[in-house]
N, C-alpha and C positions, 0 to 999 in steps of 0.2 A: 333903762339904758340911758344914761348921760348921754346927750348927742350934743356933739362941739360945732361942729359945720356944716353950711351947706357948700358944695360946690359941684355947682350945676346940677344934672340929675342924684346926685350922690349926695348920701347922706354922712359923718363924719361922726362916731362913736366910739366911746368905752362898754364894753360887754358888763355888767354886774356881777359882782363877785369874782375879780379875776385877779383879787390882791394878793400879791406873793408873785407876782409874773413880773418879766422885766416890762416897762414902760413901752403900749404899742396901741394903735387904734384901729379898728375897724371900718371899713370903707363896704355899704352898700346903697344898691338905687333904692332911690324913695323911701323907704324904711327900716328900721333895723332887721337882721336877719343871723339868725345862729352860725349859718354856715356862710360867713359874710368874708371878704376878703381881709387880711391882718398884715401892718406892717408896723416890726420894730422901732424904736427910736435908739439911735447909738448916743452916746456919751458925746462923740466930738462935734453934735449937731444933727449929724443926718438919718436917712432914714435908710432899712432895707425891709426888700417883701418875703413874709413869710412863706404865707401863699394865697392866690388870685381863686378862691372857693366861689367869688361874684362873678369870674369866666369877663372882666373889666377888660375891654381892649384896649392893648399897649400903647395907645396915645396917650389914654384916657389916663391910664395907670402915670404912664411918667407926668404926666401934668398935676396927677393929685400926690404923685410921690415931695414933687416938688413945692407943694402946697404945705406939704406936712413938714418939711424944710424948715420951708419959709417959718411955721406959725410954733416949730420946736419949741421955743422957751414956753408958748403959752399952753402948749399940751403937758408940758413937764407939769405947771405950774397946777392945770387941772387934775391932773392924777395925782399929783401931790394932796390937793387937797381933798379930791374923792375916796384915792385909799388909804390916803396916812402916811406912807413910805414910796421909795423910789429906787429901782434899779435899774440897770441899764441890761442890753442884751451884750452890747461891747462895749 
């Protein structure tokens, strides 16, 4: 599992093998987890939640939604070069 960040307890991943999917990361505590929470990346910058599988309370969640915001072009840039291709959800 590529892990991109940390922030705070949270850990900040791409799942392996999940090329062919629109561009999105993973959000769980301390380690990667299968059933870990997932939030799209949209084309115009921002982000939306798939869904919260990590049960992340709504601070938490919009604080790291906002994270993934901010660090958009650099997540593009690593799934670009992890899976080869890039699409967006919208």
């Amino acid at each position: 599992m590529p892990k991109l960040f940390r922030f705070g307890s949270y850990i900040i991943f791409f799942w392996a093998g999940e090329n062919g999917e629109p561009v999105h990361v993973h959000v769980s505590v301390k380690r990667p987890e299968k059933d870990s929470t997932k939030i799209w990346l949209t084309r115009a910058g921002g982000c939306l939640l798939a869904n919260n599988r990590s049960n992340i309370p709504a601070r938490d969640l919009r604080d790291l939604q906002e994270f993934v915001t901010y660090n958009h072009q650099e997540i593009c840039k690593r799934w670009l070069d992890t899976f080869g291709e890039i699409s967006f959800y919208r």
